[in-house]
Structure formats: structure tokens, C-alpha cells
PDB file of N, CA, C and O in Angstrom:
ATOM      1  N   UNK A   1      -0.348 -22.549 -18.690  1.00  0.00           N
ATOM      2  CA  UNK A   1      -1.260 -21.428 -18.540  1.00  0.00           C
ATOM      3  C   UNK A   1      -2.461 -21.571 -19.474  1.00  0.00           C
ATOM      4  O   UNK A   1      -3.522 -21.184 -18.986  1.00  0.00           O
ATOM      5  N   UNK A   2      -2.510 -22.097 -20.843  1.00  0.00           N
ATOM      6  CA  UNK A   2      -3.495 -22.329 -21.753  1.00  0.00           C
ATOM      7  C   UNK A   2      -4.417 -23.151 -20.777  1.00  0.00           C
ATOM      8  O   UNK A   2      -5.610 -22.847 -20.762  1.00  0.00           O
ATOM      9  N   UNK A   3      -4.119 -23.831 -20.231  1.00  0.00           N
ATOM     10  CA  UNK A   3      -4.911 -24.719 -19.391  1.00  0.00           C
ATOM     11  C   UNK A   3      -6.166 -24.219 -19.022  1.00  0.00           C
ATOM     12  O   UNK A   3      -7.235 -24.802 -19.206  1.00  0.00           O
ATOM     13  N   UNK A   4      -5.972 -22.862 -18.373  1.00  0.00           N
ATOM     14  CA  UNK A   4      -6.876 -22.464 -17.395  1.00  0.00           C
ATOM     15  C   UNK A   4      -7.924 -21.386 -18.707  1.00  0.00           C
ATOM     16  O   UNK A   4      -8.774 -20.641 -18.219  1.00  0.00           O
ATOM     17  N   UNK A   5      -7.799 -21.400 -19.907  1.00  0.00           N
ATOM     18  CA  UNK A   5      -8.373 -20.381 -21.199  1.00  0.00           C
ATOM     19  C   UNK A   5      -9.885 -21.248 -20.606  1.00  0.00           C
ATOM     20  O   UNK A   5     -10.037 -22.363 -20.108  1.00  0.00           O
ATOM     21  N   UNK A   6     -10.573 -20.448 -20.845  1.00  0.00           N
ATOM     22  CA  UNK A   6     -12.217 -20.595 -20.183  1.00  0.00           C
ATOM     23  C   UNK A   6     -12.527 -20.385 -21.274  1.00  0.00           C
ATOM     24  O   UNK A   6     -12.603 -21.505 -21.780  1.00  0.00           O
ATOM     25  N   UNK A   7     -12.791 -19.593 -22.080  1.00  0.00           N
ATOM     26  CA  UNK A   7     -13.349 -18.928 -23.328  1.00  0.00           C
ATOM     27  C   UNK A   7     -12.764 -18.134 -24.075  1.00  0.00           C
ATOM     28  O   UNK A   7     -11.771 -17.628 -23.552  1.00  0.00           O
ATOM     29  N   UNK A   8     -13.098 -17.651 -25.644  1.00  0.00           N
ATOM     30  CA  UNK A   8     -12.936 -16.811 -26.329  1.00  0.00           C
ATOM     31  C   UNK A   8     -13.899 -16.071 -26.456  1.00  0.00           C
ATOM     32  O   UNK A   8     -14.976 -16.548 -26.813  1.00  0.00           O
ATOM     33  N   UNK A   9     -13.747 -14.637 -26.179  1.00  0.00           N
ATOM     34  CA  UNK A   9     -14.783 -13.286 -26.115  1.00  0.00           C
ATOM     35  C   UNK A   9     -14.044 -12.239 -26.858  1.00  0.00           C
ATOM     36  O   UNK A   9     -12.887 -11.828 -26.770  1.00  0.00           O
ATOM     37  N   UNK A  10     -15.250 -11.865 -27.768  1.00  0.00           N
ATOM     38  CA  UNK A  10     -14.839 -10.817 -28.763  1.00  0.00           C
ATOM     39  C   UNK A  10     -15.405  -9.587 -27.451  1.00  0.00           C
ATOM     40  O   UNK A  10     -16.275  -9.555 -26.580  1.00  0.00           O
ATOM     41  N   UNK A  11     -14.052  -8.470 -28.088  1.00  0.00           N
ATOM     42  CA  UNK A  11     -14.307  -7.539 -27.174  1.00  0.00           C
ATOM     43  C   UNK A  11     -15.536  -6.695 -27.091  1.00  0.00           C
ATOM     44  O   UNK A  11     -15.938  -6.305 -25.994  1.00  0.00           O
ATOM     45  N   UNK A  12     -16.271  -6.337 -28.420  1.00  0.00           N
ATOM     46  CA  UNK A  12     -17.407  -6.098 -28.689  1.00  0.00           C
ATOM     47  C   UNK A  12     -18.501  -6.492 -28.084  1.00  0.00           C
ATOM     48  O   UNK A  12     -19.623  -5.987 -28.125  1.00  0.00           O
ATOM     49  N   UNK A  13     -17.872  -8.042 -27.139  1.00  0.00           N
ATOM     50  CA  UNK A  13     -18.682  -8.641 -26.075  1.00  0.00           C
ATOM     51  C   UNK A  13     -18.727  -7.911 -24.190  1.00  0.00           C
ATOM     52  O   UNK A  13     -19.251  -8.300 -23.146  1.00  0.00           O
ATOM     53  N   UNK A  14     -18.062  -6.982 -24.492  1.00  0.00           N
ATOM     54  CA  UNK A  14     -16.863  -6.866 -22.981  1.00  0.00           C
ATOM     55  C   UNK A  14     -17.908  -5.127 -22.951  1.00  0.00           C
ATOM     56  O   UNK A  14     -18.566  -4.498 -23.780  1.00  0.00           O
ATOM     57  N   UNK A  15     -17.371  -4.871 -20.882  1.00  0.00           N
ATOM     58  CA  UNK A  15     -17.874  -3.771 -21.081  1.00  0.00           C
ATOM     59  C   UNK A  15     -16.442  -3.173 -20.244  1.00  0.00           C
ATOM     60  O   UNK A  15     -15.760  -3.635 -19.330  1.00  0.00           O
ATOM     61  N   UNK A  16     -16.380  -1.916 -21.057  1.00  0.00           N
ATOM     62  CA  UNK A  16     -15.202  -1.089 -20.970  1.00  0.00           C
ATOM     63  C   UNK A  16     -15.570   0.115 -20.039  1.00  0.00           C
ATOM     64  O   UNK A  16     -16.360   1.016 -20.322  1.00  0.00           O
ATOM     65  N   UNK A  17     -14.886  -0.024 -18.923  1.00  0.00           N
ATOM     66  CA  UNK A  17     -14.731   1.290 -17.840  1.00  0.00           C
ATOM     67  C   UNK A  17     -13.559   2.367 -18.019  1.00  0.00           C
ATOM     68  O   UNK A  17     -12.370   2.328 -17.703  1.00  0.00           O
ATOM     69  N   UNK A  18     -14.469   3.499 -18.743  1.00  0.00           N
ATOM     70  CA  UNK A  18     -13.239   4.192 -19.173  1.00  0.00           C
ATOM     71  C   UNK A  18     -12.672   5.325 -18.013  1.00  0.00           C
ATOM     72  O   UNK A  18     -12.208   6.369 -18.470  1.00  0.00           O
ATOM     73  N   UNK A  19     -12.694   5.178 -16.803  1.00  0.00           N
ATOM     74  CA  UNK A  19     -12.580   5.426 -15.403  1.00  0.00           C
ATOM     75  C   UNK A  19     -11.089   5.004 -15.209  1.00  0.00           C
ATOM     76  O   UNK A  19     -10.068   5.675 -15.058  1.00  0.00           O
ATOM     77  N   UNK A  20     -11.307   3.710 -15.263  1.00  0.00           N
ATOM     78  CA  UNK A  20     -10.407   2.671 -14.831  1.00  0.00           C
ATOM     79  C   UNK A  20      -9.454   2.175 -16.087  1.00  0.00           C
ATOM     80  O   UNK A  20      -8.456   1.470 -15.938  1.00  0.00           O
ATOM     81  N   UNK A  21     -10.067   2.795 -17.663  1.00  0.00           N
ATOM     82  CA  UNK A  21      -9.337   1.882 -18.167  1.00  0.00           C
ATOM     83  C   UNK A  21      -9.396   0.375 -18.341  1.00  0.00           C
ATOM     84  O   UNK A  21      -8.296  -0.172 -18.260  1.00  0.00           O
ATOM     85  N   UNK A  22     -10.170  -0.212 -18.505  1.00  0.00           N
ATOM     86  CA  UNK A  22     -10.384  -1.781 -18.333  1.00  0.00           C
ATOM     87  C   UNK A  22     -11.198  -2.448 -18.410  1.00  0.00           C
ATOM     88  O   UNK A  22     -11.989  -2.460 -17.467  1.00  0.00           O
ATOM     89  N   UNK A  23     -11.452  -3.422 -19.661  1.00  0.00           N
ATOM     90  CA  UNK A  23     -12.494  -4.116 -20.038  1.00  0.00           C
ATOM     91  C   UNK A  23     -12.709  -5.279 -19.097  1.00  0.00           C
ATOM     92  O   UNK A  23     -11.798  -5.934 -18.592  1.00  0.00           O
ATOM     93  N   UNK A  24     -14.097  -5.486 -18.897  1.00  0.00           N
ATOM     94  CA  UNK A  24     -14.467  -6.671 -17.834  1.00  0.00           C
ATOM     95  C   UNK A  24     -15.288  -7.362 -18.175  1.00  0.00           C
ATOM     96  O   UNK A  24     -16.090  -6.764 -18.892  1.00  0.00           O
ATOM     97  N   UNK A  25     -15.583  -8.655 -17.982  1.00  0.00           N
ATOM     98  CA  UNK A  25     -16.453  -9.666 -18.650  1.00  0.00           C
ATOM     99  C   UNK A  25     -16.919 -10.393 -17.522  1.00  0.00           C
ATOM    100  O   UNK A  25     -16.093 -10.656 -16.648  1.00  0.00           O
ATOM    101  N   UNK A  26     -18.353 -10.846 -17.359  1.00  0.00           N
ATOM    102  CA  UNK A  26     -18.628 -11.620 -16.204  1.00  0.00           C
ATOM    103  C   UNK A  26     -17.666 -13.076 -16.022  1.00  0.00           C
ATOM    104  O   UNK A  26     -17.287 -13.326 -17.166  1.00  0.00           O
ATOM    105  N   UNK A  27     -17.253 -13.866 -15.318  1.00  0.00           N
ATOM    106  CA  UNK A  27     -16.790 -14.736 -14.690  1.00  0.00           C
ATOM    107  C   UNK A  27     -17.784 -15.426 -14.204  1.00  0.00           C
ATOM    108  O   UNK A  27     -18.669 -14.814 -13.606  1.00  0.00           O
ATOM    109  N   UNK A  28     -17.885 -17.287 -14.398  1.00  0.00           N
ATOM    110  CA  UNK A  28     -18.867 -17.801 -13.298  1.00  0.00           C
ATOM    111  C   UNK A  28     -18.815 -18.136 -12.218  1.00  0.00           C
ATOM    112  O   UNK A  28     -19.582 -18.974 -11.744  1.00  0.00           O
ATOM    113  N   UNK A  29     -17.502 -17.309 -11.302  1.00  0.00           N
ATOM    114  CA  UNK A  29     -17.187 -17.694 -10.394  1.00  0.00           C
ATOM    115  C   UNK A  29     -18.068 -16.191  -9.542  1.00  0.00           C
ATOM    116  O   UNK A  29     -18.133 -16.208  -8.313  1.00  0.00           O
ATOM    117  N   UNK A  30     -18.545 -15.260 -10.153  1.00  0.00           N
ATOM    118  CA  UNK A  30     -19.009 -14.374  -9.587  1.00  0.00           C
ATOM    119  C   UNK A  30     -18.130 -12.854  -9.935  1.00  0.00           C
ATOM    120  O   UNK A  30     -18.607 -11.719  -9.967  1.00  0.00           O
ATOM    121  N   UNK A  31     -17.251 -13.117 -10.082  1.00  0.00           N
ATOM    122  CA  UNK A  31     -16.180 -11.637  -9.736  1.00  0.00           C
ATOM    123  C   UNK A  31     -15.987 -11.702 -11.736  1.00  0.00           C
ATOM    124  O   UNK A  31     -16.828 -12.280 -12.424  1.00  0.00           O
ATOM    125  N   UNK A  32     -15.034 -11.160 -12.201  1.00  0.00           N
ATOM    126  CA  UNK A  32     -15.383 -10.472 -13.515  1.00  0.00           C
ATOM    127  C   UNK A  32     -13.900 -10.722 -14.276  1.00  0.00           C
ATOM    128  O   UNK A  32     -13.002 -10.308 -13.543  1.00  0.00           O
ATOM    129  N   UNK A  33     -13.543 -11.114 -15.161  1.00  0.00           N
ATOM    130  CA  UNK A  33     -12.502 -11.132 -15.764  1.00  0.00           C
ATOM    131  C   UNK A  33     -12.311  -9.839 -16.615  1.00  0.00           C
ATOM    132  O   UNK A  33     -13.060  -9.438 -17.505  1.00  0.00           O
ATOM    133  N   UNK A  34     -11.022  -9.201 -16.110  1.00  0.00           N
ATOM    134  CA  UNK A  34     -10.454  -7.902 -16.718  1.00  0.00           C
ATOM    135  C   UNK A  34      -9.125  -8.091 -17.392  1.00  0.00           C
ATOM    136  O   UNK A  34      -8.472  -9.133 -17.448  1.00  0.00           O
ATOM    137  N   UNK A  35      -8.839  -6.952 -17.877  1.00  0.00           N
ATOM    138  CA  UNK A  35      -7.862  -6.848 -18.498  1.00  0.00           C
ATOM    139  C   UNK A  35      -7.890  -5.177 -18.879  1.00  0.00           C
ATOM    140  O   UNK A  35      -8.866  -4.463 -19.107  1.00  0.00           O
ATOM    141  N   UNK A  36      -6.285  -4.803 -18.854  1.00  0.00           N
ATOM    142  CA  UNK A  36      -6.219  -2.920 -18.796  1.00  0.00           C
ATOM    143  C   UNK A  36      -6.012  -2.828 -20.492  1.00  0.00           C
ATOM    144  O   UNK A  36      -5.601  -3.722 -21.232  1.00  0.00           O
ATOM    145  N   UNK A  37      -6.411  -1.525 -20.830  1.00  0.00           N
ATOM    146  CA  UNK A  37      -6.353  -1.228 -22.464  1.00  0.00           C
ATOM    147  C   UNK A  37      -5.037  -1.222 -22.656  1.00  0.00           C
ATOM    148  O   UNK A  37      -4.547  -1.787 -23.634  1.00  0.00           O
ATOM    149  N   UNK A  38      -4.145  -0.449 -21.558  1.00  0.00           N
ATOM    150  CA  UNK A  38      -2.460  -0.685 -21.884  1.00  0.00           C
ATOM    151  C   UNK A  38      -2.014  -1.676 -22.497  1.00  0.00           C
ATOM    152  O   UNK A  38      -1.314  -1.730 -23.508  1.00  0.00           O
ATOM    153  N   UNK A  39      -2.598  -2.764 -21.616  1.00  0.00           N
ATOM    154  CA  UNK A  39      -1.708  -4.423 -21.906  1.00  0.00           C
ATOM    155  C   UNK A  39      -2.556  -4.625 -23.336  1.00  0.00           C
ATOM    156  O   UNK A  39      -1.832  -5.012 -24.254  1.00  0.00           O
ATOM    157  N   UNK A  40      -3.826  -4.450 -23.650  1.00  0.00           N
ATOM    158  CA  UNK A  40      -4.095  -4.952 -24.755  1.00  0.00           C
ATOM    159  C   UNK A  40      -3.899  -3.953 -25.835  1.00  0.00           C
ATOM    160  O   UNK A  40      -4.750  -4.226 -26.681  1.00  0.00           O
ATOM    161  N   UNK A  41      -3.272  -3.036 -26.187  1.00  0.00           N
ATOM    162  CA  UNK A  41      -2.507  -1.844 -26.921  1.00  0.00           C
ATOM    163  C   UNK A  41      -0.921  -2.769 -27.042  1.00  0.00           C
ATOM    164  O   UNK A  41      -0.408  -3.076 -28.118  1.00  0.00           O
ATOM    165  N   UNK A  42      -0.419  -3.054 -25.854  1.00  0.00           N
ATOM    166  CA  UNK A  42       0.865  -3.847 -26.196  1.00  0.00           C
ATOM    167  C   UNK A  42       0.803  -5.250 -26.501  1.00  0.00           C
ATOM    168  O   UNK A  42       1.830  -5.926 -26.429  1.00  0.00           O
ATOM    169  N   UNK A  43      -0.655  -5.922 -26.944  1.00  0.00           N
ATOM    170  CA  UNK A  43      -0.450  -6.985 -27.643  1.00  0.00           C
ATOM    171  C   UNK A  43      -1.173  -7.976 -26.762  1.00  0.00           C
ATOM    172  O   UNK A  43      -1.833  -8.775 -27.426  1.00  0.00           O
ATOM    173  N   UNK A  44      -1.255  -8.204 -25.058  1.00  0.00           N
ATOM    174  CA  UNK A  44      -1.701  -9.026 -24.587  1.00  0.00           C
ATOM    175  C   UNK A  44      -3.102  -9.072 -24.607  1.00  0.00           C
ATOM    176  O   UNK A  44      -3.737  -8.017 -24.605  1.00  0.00           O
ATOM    177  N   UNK A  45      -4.069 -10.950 -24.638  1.00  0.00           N
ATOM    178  CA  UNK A  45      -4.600 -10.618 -25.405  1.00  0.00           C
ATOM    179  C   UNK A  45      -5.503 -11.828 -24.035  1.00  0.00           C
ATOM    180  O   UNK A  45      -6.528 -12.429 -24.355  1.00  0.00           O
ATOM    181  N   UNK A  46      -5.162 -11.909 -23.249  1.00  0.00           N
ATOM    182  CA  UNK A  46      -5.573 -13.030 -21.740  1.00  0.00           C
ATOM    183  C   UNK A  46      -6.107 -11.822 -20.861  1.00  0.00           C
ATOM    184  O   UNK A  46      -5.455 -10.792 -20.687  1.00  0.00           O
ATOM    185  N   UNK A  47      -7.212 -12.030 -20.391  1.00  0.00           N
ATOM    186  CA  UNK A  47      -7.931 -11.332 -19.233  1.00  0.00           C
ATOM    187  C   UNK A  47      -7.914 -12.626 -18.328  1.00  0.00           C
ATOM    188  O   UNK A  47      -8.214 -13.803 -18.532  1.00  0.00           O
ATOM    189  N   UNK A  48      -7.371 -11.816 -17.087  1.00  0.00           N
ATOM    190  CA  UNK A  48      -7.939 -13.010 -15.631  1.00  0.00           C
ATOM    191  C   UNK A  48      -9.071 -12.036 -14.845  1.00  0.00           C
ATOM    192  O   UNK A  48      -9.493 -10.880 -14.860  1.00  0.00           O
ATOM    193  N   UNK A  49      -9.268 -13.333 -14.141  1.00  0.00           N
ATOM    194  CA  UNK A  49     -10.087 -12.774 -13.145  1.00  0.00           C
ATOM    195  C   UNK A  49      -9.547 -13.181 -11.739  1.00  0.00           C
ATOM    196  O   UNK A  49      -9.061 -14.238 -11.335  1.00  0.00           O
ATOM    197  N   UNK A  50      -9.785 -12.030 -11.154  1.00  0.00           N
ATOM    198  CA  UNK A  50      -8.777 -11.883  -9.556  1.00  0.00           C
ATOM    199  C   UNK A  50      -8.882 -12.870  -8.605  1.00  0.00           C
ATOM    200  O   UNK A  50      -7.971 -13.233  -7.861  1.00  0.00           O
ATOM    201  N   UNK A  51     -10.391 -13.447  -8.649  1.00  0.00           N
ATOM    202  CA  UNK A  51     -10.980 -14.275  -7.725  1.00  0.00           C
ATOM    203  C   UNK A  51     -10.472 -15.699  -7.785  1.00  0.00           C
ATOM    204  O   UNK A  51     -10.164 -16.369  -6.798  1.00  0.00           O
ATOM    205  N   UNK A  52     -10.403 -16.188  -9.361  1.00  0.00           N
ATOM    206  CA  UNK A  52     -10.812 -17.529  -9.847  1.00  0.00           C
ATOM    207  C   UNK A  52      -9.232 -17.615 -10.327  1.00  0.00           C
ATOM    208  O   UNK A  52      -8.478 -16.642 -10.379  1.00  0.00           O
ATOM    209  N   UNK A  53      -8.772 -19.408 -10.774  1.00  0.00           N
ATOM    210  CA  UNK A  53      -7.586 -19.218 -11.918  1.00  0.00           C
ATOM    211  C   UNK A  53      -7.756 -19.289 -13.029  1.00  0.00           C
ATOM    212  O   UNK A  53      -6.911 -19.581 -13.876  1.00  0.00           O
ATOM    213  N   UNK A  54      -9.494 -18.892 -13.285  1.00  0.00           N
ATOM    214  CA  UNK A  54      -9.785 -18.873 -15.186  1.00  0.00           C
ATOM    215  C   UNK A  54      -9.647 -17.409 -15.857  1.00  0.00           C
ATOM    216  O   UNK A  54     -10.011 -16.284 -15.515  1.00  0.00           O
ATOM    217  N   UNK A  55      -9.030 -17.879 -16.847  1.00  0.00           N
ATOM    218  CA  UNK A  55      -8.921 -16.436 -17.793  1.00  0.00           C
ATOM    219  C   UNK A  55      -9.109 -16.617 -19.492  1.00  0.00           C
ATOM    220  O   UNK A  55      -8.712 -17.533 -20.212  1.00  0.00           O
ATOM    221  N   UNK A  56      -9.760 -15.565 -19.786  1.00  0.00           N
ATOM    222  CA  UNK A  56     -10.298 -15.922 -21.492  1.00  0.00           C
ATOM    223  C   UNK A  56      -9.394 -15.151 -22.283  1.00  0.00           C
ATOM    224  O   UNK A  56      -8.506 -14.453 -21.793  1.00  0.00           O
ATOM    225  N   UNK A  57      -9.650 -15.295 -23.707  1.00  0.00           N
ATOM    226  CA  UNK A  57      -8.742 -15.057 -24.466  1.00  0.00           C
ATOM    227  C   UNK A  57      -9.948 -13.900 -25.119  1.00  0.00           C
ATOM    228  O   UNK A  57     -11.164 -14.069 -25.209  1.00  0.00           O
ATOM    229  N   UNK A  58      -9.198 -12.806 -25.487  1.00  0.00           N
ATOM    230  CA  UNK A  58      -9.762 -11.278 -25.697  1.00  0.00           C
ATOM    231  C   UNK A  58      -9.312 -11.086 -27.485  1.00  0.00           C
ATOM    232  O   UNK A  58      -8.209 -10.812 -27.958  1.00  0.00           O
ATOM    233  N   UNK A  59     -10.509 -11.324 -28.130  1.00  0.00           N
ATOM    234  CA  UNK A  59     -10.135 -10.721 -29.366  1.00  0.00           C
ATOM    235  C   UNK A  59     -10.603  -9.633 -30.173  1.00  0.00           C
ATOM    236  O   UNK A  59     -11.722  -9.269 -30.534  1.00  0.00           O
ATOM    237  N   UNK A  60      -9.520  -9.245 -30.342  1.00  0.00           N
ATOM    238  CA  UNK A  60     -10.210  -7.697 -30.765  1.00  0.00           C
ATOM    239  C   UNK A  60      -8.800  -7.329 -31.985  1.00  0.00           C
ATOM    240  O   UNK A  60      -7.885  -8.097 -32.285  1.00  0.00           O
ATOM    241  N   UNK A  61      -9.025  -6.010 -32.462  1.00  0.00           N
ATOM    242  CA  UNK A  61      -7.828  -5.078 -33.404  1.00  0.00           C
ATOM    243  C   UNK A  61      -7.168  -4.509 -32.453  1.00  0.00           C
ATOM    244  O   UNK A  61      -7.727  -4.337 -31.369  1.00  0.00           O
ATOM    245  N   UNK A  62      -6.035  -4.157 -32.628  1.00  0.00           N
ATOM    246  CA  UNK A  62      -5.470  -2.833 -31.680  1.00  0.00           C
ATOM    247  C   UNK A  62      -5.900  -1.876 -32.575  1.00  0.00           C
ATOM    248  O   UNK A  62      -5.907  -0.901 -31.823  1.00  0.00           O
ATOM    249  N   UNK A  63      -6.210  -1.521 -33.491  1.00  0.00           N
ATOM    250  CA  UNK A  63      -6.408  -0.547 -33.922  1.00  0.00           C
ATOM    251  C   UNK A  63      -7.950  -0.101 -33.827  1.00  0.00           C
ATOM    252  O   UNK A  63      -8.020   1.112 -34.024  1.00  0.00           O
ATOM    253  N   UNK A  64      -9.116  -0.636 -33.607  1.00  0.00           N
ATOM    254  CA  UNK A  64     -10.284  -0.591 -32.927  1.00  0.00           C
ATOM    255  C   UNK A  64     -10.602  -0.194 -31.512  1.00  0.00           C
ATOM    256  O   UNK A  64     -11.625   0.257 -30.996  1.00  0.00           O
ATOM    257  N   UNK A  65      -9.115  -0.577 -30.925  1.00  0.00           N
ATOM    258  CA  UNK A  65      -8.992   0.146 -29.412  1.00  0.00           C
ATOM    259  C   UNK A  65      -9.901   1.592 -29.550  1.00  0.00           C
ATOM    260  O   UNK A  65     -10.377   2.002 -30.609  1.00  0.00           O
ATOM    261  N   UNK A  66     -10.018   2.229 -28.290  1.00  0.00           N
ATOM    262  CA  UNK A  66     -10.530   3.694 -28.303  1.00  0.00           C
ATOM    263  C   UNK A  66      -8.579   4.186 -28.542  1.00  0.00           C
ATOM    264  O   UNK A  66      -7.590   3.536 -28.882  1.00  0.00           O
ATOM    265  N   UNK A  67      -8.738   5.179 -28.272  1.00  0.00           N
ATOM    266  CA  UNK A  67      -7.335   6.372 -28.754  1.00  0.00           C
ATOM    267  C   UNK A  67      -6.866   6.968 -27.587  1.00  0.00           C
ATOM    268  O   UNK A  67      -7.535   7.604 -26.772  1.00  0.00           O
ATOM    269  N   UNK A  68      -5.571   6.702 -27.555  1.00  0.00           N
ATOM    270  CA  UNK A  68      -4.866   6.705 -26.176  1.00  0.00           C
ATOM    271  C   UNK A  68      -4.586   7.976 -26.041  1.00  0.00           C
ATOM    272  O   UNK A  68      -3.916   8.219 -25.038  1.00  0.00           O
ATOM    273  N   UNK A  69      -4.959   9.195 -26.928  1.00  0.00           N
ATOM    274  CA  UNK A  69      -5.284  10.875 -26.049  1.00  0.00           C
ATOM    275  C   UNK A  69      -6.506  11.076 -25.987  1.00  0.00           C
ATOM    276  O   UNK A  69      -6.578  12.116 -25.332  1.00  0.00           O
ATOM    277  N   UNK A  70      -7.383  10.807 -26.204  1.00  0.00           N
ATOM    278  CA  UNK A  70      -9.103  10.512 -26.040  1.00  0.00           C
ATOM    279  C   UNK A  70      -9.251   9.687 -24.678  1.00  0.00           C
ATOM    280  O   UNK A  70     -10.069  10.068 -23.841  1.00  0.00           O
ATOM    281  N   UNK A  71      -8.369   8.427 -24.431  1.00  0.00           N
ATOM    282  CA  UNK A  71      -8.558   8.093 -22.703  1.00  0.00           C
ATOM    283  C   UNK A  71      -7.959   8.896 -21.918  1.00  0.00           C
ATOM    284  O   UNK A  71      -8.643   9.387 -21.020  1.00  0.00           O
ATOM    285  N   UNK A  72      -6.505   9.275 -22.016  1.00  0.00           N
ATOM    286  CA  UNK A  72      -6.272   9.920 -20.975  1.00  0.00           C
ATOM    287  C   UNK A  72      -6.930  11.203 -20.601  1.00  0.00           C
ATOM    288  O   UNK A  72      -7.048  11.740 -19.500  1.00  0.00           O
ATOM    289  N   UNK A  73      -7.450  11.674 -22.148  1.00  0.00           N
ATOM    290  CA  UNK A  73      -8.366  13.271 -21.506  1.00  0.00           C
ATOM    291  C   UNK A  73      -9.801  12.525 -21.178  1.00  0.00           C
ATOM    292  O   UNK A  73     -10.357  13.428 -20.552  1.00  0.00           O
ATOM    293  N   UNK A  74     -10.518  11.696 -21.206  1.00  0.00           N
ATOM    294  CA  UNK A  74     -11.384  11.394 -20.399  1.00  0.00           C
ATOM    295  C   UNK A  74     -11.304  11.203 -19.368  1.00  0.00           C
ATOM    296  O   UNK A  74     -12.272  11.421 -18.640  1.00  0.00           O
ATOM    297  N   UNK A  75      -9.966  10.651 -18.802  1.00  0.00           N
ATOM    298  CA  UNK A  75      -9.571  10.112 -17.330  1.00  0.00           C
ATOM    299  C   UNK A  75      -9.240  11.116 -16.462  1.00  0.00           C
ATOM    300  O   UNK A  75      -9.451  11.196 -15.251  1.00  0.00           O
ATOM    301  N   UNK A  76      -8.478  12.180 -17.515  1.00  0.00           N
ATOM    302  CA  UNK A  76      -8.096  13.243 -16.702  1.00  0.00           C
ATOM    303  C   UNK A  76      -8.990  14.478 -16.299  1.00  0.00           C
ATOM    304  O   UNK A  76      -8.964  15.133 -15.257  1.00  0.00           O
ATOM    305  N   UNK A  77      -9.676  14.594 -17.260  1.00  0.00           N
ATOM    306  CA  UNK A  77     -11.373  14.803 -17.079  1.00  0.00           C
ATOM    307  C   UNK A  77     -11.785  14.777 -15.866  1.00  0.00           C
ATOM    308  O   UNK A  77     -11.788  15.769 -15.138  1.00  0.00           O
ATOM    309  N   UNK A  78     -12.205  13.543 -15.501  1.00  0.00           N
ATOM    310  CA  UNK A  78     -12.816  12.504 -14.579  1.00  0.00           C
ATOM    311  C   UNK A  78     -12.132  13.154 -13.519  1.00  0.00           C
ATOM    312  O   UNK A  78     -12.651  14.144 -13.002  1.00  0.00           O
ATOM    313  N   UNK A  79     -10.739  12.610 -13.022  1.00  0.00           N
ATOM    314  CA  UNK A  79      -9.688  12.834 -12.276  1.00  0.00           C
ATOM    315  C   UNK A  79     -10.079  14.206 -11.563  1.00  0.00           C
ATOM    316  O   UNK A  79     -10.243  14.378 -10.356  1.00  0.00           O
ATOM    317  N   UNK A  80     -10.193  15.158 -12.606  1.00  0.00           N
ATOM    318  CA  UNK A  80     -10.271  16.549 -12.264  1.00  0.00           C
ATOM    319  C   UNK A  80     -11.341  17.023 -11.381  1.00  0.00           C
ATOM    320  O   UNK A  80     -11.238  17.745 -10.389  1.00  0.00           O
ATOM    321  N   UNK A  81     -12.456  16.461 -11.940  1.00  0.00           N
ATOM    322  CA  UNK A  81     -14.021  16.847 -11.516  1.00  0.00           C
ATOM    323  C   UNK A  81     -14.330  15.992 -10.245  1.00  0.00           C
ATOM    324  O   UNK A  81     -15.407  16.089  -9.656  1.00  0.00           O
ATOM    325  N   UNK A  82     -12.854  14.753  -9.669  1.00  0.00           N
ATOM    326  CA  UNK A  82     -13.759  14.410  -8.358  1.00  0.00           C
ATOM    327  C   UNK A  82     -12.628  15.198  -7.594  1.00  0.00           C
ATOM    328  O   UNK A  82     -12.929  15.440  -6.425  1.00  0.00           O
ATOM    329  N   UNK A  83     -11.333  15.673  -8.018  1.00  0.00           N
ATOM    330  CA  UNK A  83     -10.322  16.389  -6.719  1.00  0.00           C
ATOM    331  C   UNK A  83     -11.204  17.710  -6.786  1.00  0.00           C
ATOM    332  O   UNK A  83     -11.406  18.097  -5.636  1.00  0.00           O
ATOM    333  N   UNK A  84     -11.680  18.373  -7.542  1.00  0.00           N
ATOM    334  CA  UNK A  84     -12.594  19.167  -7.653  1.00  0.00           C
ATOM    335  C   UNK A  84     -13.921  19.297  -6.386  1.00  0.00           C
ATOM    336  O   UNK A  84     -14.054  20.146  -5.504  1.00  0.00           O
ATOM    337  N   UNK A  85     -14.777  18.104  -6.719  1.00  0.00           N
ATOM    338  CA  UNK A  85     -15.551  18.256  -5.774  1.00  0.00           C
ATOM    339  C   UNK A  85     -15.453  17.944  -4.523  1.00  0.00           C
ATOM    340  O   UNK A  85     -16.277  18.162  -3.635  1.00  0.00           O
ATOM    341  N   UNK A  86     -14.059  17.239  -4.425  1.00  0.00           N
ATOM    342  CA  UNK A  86     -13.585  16.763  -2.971  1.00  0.00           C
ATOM    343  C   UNK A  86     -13.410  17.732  -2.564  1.00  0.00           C
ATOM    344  O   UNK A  86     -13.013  17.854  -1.405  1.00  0.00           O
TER     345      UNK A  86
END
């Protein structure tokens, strides 16, 4: 699996959809290498990308993460205001 490590990207590099939960980084295959805040809260530290078999290595703190009742009330937030306007 190291095989396919494309790069090392500091997360500070990455842009975070706090919608979705999930940092994404361009790919040169076109499509975007992600990875969910869950998995990188429990340590994993490999983003793939869906399209391609390259995936980079994500470095960051867990403790620099955003704050896992600060996402879910943003999400749930979110959540609310589109069953809302639906």
C-alpha cells in the first residue's frame, strides 16, 4: 500500500468541508483526495482518492482537529436549515 503514497500534505494545506466532514486535496488525476475527520481523530493518517490508486499521507495533530461538538452542531445546523427549507 506505501507504494501508491503520492505525497506528504500538511493539513493546513487541505480544504475542509465542514458539511461533509472531510478534508480534500486536489489529485492529478482530476478528482480530489479525501479523507473523513472521524478516521483522522482515530489516528488514520492516508487520504485516497476515489478515482485514482494514489493516496497521500495527511499530517496534522489530533488535537488541532476542529472539536467534535462544534462539528456535529455545525452539521446539525446545516442538516436542519435544508429539511427546513425542503
Amino acid at each position: 500500500m506505501a507504494d501508491n503514497i503520492y505525497d506528504e500534505i500538511e493539513i493546513e494545506d487541505m480544504t475542509y468541508d465542514s458539511t461533509l466532514q472531510i478534508y480534500h486535496y486536489p489529485c492529478p488525476c482530476g478528482d480530489r483526495f479525501e479523507i473523513n475527520i472521524d478516521d483522522l481523530r482515530d489516528g488514520e493518517e492516508i487520504a485516497v482518492c476515489p478515482s485514482c490508486s494514489l493516496q497521500i499521507r495527511v499530517i496534522f495533530e489530533v488535537d488541532a482537529l476542529p472539536k467534535e461538538e462544534n462539528a456535529a452542531i455545525e452539521a446539525g445546523g446545516q442538516v436542519q436549515q435544508v429539511s427546513v427549507a425542503a
